[in-house]
C-alpha positions as CSV (number, residue, x, y, z in Angstrom):
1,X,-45.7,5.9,3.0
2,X,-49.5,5.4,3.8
3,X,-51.0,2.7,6.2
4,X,-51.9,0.2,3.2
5,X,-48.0,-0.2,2.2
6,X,-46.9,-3.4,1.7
7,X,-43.0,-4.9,3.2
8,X,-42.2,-4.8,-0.2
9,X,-42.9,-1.3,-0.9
10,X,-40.9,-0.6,2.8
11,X,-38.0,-2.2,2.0
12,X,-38.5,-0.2,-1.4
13,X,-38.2,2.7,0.1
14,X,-35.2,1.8,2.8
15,X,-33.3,0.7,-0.3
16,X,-33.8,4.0,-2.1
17,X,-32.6,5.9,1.0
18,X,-29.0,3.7,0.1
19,X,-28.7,3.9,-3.3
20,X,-25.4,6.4,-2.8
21,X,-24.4,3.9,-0.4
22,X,-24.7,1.5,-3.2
23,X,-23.5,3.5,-6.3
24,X,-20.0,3.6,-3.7
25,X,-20.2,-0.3,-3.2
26,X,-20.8,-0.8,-6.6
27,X,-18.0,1.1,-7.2
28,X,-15.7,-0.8,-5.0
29,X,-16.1,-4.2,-6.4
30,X,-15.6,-2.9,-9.9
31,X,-12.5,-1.4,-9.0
32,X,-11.3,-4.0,-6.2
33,X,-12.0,-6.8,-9.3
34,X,-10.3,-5.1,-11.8
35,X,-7.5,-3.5,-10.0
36,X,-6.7,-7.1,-8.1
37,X,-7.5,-9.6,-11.0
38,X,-4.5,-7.5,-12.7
39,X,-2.0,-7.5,-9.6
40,X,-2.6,-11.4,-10.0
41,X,-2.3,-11.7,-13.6
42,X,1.1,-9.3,-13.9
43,X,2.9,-10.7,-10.9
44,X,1.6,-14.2,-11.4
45,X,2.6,-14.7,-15.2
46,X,4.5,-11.4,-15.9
47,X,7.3,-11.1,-13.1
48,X,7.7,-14.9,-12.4
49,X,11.4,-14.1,-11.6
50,X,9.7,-11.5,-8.4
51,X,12.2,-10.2,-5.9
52,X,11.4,-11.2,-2.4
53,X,10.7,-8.2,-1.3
54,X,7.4,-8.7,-3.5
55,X,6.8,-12.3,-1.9
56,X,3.8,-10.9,0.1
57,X,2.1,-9.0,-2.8
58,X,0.4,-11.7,-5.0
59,X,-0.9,-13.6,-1.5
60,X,-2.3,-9.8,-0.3
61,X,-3.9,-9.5,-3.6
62,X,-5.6,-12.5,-3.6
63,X,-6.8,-12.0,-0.5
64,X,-8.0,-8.1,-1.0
65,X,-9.9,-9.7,-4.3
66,X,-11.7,-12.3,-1.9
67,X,-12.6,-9.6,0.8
68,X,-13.6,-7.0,-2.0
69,X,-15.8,-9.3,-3.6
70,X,-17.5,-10.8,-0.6
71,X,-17.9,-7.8,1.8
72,X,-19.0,-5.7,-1.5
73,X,-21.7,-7.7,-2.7
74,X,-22.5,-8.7,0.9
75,X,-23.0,-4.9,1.5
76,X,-25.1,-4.7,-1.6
77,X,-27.7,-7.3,-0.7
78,X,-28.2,-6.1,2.5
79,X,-29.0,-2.6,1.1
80,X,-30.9,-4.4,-1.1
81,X,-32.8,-6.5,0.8
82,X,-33.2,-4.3,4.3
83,X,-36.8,-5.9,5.4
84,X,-36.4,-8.7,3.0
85,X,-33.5,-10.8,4.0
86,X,-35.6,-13.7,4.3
87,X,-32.7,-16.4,4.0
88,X,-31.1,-17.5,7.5
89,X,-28.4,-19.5,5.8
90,X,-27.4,-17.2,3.5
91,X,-26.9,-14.3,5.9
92,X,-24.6,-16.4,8.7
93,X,-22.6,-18.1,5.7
94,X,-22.0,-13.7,4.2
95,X,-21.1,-12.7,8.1
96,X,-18.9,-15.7,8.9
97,X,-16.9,-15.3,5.4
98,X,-16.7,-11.6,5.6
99,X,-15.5,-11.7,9.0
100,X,-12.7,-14.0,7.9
101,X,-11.5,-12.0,5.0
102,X,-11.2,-9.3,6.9
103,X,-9.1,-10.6,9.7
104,X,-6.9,-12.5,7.2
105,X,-6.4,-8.7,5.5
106,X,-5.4,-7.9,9.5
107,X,-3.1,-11.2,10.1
108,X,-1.3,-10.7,6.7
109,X,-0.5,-7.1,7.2
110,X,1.2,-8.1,10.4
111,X,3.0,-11.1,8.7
112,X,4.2,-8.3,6.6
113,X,5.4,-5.6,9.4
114,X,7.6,-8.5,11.0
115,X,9.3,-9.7,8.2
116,X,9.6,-5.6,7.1
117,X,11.3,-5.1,10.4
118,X,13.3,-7.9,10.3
119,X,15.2,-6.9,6.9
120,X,15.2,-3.0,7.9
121,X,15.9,-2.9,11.5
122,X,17.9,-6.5,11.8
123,X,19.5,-6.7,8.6
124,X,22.3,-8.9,10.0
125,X,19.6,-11.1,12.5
126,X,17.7,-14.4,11.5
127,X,15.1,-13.6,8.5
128,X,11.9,-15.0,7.9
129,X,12.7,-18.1,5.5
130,X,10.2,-19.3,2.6
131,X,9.3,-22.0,4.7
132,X,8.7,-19.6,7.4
133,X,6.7,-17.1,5.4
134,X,4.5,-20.3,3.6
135,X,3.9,-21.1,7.8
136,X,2.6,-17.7,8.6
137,X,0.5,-17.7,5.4
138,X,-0.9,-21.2,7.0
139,X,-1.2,-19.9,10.5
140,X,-2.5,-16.2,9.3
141,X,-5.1,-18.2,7.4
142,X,-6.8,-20.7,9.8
143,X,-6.4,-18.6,12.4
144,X,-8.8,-16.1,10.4
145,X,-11.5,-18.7,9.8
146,X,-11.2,-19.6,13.5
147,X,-12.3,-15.9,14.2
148,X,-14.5,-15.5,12.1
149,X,-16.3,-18.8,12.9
150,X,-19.0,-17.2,16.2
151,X,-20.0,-14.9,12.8
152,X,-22.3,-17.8,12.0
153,X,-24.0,-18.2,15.0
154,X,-23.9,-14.6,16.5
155,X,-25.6,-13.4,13.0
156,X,-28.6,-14.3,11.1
157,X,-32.2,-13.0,9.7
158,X,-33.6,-11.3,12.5
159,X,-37.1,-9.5,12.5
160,X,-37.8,-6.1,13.6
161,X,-40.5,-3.8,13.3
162,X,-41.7,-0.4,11.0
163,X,-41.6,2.9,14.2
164,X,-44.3,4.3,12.2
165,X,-46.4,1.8,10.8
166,X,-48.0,-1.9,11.5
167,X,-45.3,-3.9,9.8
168,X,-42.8,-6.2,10.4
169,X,-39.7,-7.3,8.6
170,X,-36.2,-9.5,8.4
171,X,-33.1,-8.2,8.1
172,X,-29.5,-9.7,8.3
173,X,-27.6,-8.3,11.4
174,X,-27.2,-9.5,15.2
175,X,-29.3,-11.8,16.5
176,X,-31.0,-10.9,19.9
177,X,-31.5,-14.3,21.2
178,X,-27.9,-14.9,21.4
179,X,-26.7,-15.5,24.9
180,X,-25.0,-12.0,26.2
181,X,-22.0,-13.7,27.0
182,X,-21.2,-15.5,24.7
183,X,-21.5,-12.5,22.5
184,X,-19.4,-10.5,25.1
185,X,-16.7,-13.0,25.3
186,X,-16.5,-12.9,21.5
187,X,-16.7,-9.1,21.2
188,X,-13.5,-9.1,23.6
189,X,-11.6,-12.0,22.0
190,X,-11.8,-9.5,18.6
191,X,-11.0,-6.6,20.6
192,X,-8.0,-7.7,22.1
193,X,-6.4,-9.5,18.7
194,X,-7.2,-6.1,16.6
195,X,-5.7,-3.9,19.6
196,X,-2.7,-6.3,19.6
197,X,-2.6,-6.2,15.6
198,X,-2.9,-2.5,15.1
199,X,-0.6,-2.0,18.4
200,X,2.4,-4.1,16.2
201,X,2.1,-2.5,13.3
202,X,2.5,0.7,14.8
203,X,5.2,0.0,17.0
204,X,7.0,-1.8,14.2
205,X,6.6,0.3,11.4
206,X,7.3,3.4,14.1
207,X,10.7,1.4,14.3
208,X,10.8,1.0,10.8
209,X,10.5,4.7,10.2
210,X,12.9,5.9,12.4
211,X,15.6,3.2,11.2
212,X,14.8,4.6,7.5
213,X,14.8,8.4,8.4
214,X,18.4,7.8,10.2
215,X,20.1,6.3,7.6
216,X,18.9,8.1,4.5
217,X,20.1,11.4,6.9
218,X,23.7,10.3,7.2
219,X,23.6,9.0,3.6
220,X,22.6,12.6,3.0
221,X,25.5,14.1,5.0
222,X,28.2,11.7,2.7
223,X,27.0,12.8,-0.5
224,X,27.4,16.0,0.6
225,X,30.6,15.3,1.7
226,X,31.8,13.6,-1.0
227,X,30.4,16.1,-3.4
228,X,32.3,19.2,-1.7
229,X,35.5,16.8,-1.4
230,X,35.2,16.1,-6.0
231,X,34.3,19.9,-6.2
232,X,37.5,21.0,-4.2
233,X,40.0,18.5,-6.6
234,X,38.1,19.8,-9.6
235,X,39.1,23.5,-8.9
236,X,42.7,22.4,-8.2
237,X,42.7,20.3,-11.0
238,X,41.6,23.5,-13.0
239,X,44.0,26.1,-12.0
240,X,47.0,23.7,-13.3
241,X,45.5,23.5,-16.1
242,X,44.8,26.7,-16.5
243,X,48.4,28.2,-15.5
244,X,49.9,30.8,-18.2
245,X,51.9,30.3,-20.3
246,X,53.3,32.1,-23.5
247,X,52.8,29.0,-25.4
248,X,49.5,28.7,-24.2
249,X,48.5,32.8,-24.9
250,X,50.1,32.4,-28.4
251,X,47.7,29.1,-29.0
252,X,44.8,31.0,-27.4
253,X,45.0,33.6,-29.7
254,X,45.8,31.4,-32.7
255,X,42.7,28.9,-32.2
256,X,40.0,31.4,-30.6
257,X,38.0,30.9,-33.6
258,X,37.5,27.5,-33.1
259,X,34.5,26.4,-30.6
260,X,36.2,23.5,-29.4
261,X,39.4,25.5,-27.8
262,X,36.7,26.7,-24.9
263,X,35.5,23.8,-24.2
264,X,38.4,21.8,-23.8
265,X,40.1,24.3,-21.5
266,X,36.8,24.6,-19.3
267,X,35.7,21.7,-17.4
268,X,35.4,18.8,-19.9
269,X,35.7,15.6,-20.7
270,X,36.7,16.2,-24.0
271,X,40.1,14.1,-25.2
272,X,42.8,17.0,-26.0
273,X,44.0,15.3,-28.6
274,X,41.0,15.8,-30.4
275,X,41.2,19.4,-30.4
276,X,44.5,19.6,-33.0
277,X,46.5,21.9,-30.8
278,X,50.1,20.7,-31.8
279,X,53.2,20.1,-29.3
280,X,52.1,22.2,-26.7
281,X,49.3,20.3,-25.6
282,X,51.2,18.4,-23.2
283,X,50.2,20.5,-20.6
284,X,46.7,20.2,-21.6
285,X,46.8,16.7,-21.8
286,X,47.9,16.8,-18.1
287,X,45.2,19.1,-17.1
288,X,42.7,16.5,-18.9
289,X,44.1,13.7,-16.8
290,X,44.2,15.2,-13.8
291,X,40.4,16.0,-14.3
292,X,40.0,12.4,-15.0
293,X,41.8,10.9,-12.1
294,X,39.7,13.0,-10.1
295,X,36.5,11.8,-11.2
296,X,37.6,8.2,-10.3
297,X,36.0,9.1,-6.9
298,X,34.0,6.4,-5.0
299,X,30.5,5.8,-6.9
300,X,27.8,7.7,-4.5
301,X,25.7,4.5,-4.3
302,X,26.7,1.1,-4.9
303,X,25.0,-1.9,-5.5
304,X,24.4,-2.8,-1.8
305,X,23.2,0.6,-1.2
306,X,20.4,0.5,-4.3
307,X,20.0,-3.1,-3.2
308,X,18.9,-1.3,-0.1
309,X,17.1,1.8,-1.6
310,X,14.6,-0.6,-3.2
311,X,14.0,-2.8,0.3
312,X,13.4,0.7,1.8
313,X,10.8,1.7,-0.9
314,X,8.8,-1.6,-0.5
315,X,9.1,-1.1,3.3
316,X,7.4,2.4,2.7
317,X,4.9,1.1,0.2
318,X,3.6,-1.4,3.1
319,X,3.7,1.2,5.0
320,X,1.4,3.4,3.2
321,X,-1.4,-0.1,2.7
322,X,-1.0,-0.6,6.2
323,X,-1.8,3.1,7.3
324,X,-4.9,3.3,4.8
325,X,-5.9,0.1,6.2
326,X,-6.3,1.6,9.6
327,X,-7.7,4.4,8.7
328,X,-10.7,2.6,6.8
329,X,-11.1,0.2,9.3
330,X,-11.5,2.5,12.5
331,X,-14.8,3.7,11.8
332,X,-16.0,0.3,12.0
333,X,-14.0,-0.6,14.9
334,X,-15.7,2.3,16.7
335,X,-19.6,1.5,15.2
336,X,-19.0,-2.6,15.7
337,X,-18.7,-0.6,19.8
338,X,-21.5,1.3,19.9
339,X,-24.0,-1.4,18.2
340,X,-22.7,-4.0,20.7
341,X,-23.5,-1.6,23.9
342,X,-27.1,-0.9,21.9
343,X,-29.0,-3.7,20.4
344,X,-31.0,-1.0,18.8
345,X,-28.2,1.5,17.7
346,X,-29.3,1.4,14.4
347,X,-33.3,1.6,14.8
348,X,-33.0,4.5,16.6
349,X,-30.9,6.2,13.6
350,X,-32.8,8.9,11.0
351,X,-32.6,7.7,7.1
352,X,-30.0,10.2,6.5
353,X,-27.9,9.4,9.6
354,X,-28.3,5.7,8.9
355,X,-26.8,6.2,5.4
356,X,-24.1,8.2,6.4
357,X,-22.9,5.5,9.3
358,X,-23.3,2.6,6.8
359,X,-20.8,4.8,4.5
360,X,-18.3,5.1,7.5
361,X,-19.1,1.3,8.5
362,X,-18.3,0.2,4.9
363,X,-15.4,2.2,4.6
364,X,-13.0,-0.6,5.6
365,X,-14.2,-2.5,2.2
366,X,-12.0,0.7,0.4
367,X,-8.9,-0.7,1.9
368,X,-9.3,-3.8,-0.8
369,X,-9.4,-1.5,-3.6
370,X,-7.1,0.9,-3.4
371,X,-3.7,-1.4,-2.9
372,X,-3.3,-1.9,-7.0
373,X,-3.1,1.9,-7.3
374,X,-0.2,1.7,-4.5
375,X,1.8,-0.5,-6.3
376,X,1.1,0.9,-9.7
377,X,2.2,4.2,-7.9
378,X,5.5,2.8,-6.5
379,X,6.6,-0.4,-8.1
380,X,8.4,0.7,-11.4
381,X,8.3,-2.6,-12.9
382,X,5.0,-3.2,-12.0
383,X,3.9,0.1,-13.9
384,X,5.8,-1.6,-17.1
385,X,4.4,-4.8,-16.7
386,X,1.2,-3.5,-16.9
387,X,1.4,-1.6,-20.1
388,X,2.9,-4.3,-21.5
389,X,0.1,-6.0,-21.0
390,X,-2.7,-3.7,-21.9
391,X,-0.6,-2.8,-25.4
392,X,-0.7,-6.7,-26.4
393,X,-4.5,-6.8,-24.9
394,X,-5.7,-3.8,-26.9
């Protein structure tokens, strides 16, 4: 860039160093539209009748729309518009209202983890009522726009300068006018409720795990036991059955030709008297029932226990969001650190190191999108609710 460049032709140039960036944001709100707008439309209109277990999922996919959209096209502009972000306004009202999506995403994930430990780990304890879950919704809520609210006055169009030429521009980031405390006190306020968040969704979901891994290991251990237990009255079953007989050697040799006689001698369901062997079939016919009693053996899960299998597979599938979420939303966590110790952290970056830390700073923005492939992956009726659609759209 010679000496004569414009702003315009700056900002040109800082926006073609992000167009990756972009292409990935881009990206993102495609898929975090999409992917969301159809959570909301199958479990809003399709599965009116939802279990509770999928209370949570139409409120999370609201929100994850919200967030997606905002933070996404936030991100955009801003790559956009890096020494051109000329509009005060509009740059605290996109910092105050990404803040709050983002710690409603936060608030609701723990909302989640408590009720998730309450049905797995106190099954028998107080649950989290509708009324109860509507309240946390509130609180989760309006506490989020609370926290979000020092956005608008720590943030706005700030102007900095060009390292290697005469120019000056305005950008939307941190203001450096702001009084340190104030900013301190706020950075520590959100440091100490995402430490306390992230600490209770480990601890509980650490909980939750364990409570899951111990009981689907004894379940283990009585299938196995019941198994070996129906094998064992099987074989006795078999060897009366089977006992010789002269009748039974003379009928043998008389019906070998026929395909049924094997069957109905092995292990097999197979009524005797369907078989046509004549009077002495009596002894078959109490080899048949003694098979039959045996299989009147306790079923290996009832409807409590599938009742309990699917509360355990939701528990794992918020599980899985909440373990993506943290990992998208540590990298930001750890650059929000280091631009708050450094007013100039991100001056003193190369183009190429700039680009990559925006990727890592925006990664948190993925954590929108990819919860409509989680429940596509592990919500069975979801996944048929879906196709259903598409078939009567296409």
């Amino acid at each position: 860039m010679n000496s004569s460049s414009t702003v315009s032709d700056w900002n040109r140039d800082l926006a073609t160093q992000l167009i990756p960036n972009s292409i990935f944001l881009v990206l993102y709100l495609f898929l975090g539209i999409i992917g969301n707008s159809l959570v909301i439309a199958v479990y809003r209109f399709r599965m009116k009748q939802q279990s509770e277990d999928r209370y949570f999922i139409p409120v999370l996919a609201v929100c994850d729309l919200t967030a997606c959209t905002v933070c996404a096209s936030m991100a955009i502009a801003l790559n956009m518009m890096q020494a051109k972000f000329t509009c005060n306004i509009l740059c605290k009202f996109l910092w105050y209202f990404a803040a709050s999506t983002t710690f409603m995403s936060i608030l609701l994930l723990t909302v989640i983890a408590i009720n998730r430990y309450l049905k797995v780990c106190r099954p028998f304890g107080k649950q989290m009522s509708t009324f109860t879950k509507r309240a946390a919704l509130l609180f989760a809520f309006c506490f989020s726009f609370l926290l979000g609210a020092p956005s608008a006055f720590l943030y706005g169009s700030v102007e900095f300068s060009s390292p290697d030429m005469n120019l000056t521009g305005r950008r939307c980031s941190k203001l450096k006018d702001v009084s340190k405390i104030a900013s301190l006190a706020y950075s520590v306020l959100i440091a100490v409720v995402l430490l306390s968040a992230v600490s209770i969704l480990i601890v509980l979901y650490g909980k939750i795990g364990c409570t899951i891994f111990t009981h689907f290991k004894h379940r283990n251990k009585e299938i196995k036991a019941m198994i070996q237990t129906t094998s064992t009255s099987d074989s006795r079953s078999q060897e009366v059955a089977a006992t010789p007989s002269t009748n039974q050697e003379t009928m043998k040799q008389e019906t070998s030709s026929d395909p049924h006689q094997n069957i109905v001698i092995g292990n097999n369901d197979l009524p005797a008297e369907d078989c046509n062997i004549g009077t002495d079939s009596k002894l078959l016919n109490r080899g048949t029932d003694s098979r039959n009693e045996n299989k009147k053996t306790p079923k290996l899960f009832t409807s409590e226990e599938l009742n309990r299998n699917i509360m355990y597979k939701f528990t794992l599938m918020f599980m899985i969001i909440t373990i993506i979420f943290l990992i998208c939303f540590i990298p930001k966590i750890f650059l929000m650190a280091m631009e708050g110790r450094d007013s100039q952290f991100w001056e003193k970056l190369s183009s190429s190191e700039r680009a990559g830390l925006l990727f890592l700073y925006r990664l948190y923005i993925l954590n929108n999108v990819v919860n409509p492939f989680i429940y596509a992956f592990m919500d069975m009726k979801f996944q048929k609710e879906v196709k259903k659609l598409l078939k009567r759209k296409l």
